[in-house]
N, C-alpha and C positions, 0 to 999 in steps of 0.2 A: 203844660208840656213844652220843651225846648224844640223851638223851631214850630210852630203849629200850622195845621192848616187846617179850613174850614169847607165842609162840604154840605151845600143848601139846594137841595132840591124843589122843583115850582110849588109840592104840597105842604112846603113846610118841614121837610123834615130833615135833619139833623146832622151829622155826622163830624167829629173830631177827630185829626189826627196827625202826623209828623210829617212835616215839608222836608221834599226833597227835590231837584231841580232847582228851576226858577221859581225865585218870588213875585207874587204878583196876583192878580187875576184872572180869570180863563170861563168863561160862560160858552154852553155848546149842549148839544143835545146828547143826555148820557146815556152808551151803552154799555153790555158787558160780551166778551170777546171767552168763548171759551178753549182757546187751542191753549198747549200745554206749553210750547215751545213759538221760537218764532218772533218773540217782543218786536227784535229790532224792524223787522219788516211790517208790523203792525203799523211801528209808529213813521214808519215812511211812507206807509199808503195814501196815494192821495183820495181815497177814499172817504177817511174818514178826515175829512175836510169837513168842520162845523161839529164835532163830536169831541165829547170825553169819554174815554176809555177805558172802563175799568176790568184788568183782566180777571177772571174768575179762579186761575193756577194761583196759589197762594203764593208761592217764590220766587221773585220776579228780580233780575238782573246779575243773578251768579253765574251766565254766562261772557257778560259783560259786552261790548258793542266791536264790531269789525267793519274794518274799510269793504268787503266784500258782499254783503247782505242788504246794506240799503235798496229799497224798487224804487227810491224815486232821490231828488240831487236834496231834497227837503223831509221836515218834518212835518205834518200837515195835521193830527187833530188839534184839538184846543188845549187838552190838561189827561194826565194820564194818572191814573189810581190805582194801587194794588195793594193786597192783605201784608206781605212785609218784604222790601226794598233789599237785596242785597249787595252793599257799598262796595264789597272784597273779592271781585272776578274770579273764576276757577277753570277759565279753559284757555287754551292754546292757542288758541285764532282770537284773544282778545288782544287789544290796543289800547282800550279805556272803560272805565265805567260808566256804566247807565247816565249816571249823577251829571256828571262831565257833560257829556252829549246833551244832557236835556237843560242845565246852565248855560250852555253856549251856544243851543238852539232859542232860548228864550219859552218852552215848557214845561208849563205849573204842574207841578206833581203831588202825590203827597202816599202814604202807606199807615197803616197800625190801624185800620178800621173796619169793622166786621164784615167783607166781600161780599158773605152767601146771606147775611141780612140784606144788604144792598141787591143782591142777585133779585132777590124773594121777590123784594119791595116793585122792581122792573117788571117782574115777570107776571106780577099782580098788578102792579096799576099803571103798567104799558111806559115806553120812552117818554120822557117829559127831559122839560130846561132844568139845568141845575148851575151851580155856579163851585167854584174854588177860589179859596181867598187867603194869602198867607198875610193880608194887610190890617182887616177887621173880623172880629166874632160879633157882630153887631145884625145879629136877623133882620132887622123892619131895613137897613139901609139895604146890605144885601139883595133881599125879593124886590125892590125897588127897581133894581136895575136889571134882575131877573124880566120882571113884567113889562121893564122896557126892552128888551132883548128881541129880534127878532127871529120868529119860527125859523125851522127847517121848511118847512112848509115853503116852495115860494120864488126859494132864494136860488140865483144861479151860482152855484158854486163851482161848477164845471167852468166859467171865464177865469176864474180865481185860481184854477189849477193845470191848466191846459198849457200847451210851450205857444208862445211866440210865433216860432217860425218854422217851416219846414224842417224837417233834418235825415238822414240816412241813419239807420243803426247797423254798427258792423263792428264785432270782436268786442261786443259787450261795451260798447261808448258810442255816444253822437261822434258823427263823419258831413263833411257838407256835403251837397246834394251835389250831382255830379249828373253829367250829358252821359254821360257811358253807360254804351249799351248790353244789357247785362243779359247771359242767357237762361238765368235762372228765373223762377215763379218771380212776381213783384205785388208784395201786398201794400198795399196804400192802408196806413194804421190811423184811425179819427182818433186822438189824446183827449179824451173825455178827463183824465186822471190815469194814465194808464202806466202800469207796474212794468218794469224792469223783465222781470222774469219771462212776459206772455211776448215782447220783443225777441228776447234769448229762445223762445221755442221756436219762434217762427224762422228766425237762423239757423237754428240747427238743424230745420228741414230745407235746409239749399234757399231759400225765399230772399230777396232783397226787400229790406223794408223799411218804407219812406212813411213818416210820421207827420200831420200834419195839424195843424191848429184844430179848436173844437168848431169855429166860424169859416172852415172852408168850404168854400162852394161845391157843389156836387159838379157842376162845369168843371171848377180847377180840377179835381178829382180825377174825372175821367180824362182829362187832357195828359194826365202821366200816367196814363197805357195802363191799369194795372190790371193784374188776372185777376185778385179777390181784395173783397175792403173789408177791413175789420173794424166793429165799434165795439173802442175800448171798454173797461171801468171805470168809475169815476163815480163823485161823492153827489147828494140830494137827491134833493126832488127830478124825477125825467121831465116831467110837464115843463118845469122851468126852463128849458131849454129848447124853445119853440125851432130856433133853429135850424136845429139837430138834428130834430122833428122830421123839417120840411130837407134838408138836406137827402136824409135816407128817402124818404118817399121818392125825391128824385132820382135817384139810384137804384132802386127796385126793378128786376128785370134785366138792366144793362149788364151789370157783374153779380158776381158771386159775395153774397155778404155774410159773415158770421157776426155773434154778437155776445159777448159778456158782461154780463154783470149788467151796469149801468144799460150798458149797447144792446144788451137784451130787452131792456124795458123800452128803448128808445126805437129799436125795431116794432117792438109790440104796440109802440103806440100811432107809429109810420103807417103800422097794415090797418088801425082804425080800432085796435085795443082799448080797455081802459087801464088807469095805474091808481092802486090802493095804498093806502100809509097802513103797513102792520102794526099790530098793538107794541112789538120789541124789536122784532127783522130778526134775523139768521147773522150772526155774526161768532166767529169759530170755525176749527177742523174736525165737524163730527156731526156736519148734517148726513143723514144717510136721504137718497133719493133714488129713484129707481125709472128703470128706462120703461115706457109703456109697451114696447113690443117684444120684449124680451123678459120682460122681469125681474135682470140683473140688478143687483143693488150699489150702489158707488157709495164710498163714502167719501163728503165732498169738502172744500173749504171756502163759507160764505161771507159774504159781508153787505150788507144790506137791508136796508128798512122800509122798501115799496115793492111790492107784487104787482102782477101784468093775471089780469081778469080776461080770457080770451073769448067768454060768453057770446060776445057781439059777432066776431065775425071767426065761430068755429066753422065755417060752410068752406074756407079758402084756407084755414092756419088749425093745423093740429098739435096736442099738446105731444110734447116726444118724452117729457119726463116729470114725477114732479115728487112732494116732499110727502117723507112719508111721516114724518112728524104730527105735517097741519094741511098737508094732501094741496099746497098754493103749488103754481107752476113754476117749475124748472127748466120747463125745456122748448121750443118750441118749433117747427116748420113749417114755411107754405106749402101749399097742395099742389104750387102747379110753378112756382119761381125760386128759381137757388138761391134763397134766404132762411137763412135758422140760426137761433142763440141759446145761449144758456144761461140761466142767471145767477150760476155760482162762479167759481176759478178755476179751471182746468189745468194751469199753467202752480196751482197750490203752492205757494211760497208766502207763508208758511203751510203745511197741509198734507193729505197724501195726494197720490199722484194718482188714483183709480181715473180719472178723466182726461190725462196728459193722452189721449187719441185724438180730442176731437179734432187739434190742429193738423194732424195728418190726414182726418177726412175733407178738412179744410179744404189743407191743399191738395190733397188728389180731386176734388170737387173740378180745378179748374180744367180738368182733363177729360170731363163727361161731356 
């Protein structure tokens, strides 16, 4: 086949098919993403930081890419995979094709290869390493480098996707941080990996919102007054980021914290939690989850491969939601301190919006 690529997964097994993108390389822990819609924001998540991507929607790029969609200034998995590529845009708000964008970010791609056998394959014998190669078909070199490859497991990758420095977000772009004093809520945002969109919510409810590294101290923190802190999303392992950890424990109590995705586990593990590696994670817009005091059901859009185990310390932290799939937690609060998260996206981009409230209990929170 013209243009090949090779997909080798850790047990050996197989896949051939048409490079699109970058040539090259790409090893990462492979999942599959089943929203129908949405690619581009997929592949800006810094979420999936350390992952290949394969979306489960067979048709992938006939909306083609826009300056307005990207959640983050990067592309951040490893290699991206789908059942067939298309090269020929068809909407109005495009700019460029997929192709384009993933040439000139430097990610391996490739399409023509049976998805829902790759699906199965996941779903039976759970995430493992796999690799993309448009260089060699050569297996024994391949898993070589595979077996040298390091786990998900471990790794901080939350340093690897976090900003720099401080910054204000305002009218949808970084602003520098400013002495003025503003009379609106002010959330202080922890950049675990955190998406575009959960900024833009917090805006649109009046909020001033100061973003800060993943290594800021819980001191620096509270020295910029804020009403509520938020901990972002963001890609791996929680454990790895011990930090983080001790950062939120220090914060417990003094303000009002919410937590998604990542920030949910990383609360969970602050109150004395433990965190699990799933056999797949929840990655897609069509987890359904349901709130435990109400029974309503959300459908939500996840992404993640570790659960928060609340077993240990249910006596202080109750579960507020959880999956009705595989019944792991969704949701959580303390019993007696304004801290609770969620470990799906509220702010759903790509996704629906059944959960776009919680930011509003957020910030009305800082008013109790």
């Amino acid at each position: 086949m013209k243009n090949q690529a090779i997909l080798l997964l850790e047990d050996g097994t197989l896949f051939k098919g048409r490079s699109f993108g970058a040539e090259g390389e790409s090893i990462g822990e492979i999942v599959f993403n089943t929203s129908m819609t949405g690619y581009q924001e997929v592949l800006s998540d810094p979420s999936y930081k350390g992952q290949l991507v394969m979306m489960t929607y067979p048709l992938i790029g006939n909306t083609g890419i826009n300056s307005e969609d990207f959640e983050s200034e990067k592309l951040w998995l490893e290699g991206f995979i789908v059942k067939e590529y298309t090269g020929f845009p068809s909407n109005w708000r495009s700019e460029e094709a997929l192709d384009v964008l993933l040439k000139r970010r430097g990610i391996v791609a490739m399409d023509q290869i049976d998805t829902r056998a790759l699906t199965r394959k996941i779903r039976e014998g759970g995430a493992m390493q796999a690799i993309i190669s448009t260089q060699t078909d050569d297996v024994e070199i391949m898993l070589k480098k595979l077996r040298a490859a390091p786990s998900l497991i471990g790794q901080d990758l939350v340093s690897q996707v976090t900003c720099f420095e401080p910054y204000v977000w305002e009218n949808g772009k970084k602003a520098a941080l400013s002495s003025e004093i503003s009379s609106q809520h002010h959330v202080v945002v922890y950049d675990f990996g955190v998406k575009r969109n959960i900024l833009n919510m917090l805006c649109a409810l009046k909020c001033r919102v100061t973003v800060v590294p993943a290594n800021t101290s819980a001191e620096k923190v509270l020295s910029m007054n804020p009403d509520g802190i938020l901990l972002s999303n963001g890609p791996g392992d929680p454990e790895a980021v011990p930090y983080a950890i001790h950062n939120t424990k220090t914060l417990l109590g003094k303000k009002p914290i919410f937590g998604i995705c990542l920030g949910h586990q990383i609360l969970g593990l602050a109150l004395g939690a433990k965190c699990l590696k799933m056999k797949f994670g929840h990655h897609g817009g069509n987890q359904p989850v349901m709130a435990k005091n109400t029974g309503r059901v959300q459908i939500t859009a996840q992404n993640h491969g570790f659960a928060i185990d609340l077993t240990a310390i249910e006596k202080d932290v109750e579960i507020t939601h959880y999956n009705l799939n595989d019944q792991s937690v969704e949701g959580l609060r303390h019993r007696h301190l304004p801290a609770s998260s969620v470990q799906y996206h509220p702010e759903a981009a790509p996704g629906p919006h059944d959960a776009a409230f919680f930011f509003k209990d957020f910030v009305d929170s800082f008013s109790r």
